[in-house]
Structure formats: C-alpha cells, structure tokens
C-alpha positions as CSV (number, residue, x, y, z in Angstrom):
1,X,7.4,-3.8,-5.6
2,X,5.9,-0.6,-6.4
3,X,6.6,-1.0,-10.0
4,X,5.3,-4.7,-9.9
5,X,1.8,-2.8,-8.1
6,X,2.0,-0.2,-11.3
7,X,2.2,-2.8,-13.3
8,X,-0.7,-4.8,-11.8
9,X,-2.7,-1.9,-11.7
10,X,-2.7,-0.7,-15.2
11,X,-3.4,-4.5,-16.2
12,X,-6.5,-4.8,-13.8
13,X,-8.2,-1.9,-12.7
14,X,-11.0,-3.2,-11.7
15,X,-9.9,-6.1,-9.7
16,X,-7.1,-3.5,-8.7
17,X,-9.8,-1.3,-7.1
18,X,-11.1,-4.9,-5.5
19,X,-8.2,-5.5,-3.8
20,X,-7.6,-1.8,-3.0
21,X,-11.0,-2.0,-1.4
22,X,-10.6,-4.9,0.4
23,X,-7.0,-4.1,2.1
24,X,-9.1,-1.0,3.4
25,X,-11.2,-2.4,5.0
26,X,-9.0,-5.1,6.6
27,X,-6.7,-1.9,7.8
28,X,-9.9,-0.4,9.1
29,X,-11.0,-3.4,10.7
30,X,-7.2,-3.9,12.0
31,X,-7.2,0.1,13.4
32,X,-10.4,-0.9,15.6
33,X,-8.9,-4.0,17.0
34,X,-5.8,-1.7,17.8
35,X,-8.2,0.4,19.5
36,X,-9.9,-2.1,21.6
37,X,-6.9,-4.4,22.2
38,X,-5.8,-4.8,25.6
39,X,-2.9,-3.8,26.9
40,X,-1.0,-7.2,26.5
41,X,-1.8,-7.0,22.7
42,X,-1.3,-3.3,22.1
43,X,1.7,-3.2,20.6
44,X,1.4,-6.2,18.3
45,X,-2.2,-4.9,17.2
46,X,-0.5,-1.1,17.0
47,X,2.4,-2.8,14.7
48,X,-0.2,-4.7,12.7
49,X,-2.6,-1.2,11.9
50,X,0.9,0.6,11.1
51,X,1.8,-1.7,9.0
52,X,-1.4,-1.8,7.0
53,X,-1.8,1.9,6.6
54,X,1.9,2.2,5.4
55,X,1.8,-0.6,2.6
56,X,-1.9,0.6,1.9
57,X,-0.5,4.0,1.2
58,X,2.5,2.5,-0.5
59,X,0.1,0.9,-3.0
60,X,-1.9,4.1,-3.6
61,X,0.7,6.0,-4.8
62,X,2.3,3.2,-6.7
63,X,1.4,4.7,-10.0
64,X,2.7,7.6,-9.7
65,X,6.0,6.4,-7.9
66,X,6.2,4.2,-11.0
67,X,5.8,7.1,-13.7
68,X,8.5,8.8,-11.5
69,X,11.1,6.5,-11.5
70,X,10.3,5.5,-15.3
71,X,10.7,9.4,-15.8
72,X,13.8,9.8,-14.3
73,X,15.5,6.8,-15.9
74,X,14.2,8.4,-19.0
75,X,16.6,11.6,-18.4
76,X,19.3,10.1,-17.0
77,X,22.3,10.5,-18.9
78,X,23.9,7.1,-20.6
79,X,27.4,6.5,-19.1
C-alpha cells in the first residue's frame, strides 16, 4: 500500500495534496465526534479517530517509506 500511495503521489501531486487535505479534515471532524460521543458510542467513535490518524500518518510518510524500502532493495546482496 504505501508504495501504491508513493506511487500515486509522485503521479498527482496536486490532487494528492486534495485528497491529503480532505482525509484531514474528515479525521478532524471524526476526533470531535470522538469527543462529543456519548458513552454508548465512545469506543466505536474512539476506534474510528484512531484509525484515521494512523492511516493519515501512514500516507504522510509514504514517500519516504517508499524511497526506503526502494533503497534497501537497492543494497541488498543478489542470492
């Protein structure tokens, strides 16, 4: 996936930095309904902010996860 988002990325910047703009401000928009859920829905709403931070992070640093892992297979010995 986060060579796929790389990928993506590099192709599209700008509609890349769309998208990237957009799943912020769903996550922020999920993190307040987290907040002001009641207790009945607190853990689903908590799940559903963690979840969006954590893939919004993932897809931050895809680039440079991506130039990483193309680095290392780079070096790595044939067998």
């Amino acid at each position: 996936m986060v060579l796929a988002a790389a990928h993506l990325a590099q192709s599209a910047p700008r509609q890349w930095d769309e998208f990237m703009t957009a799943l912020a401000d769903y996550t922020d928009h999920k993190v307040v309904e987290c907040i002001q859920s009641s207790s009945e829905m607190l853990q689903a709403a908590q799940g559903r902010a963690q979840a969006l931070l954590a893939l919004g992070r993932l897809l931050e640093d895809c680039r440079k996860t991506a130039e990483s892992i193309h680095k290392a297979a780079a070096t790595k010995p044939p067998k």
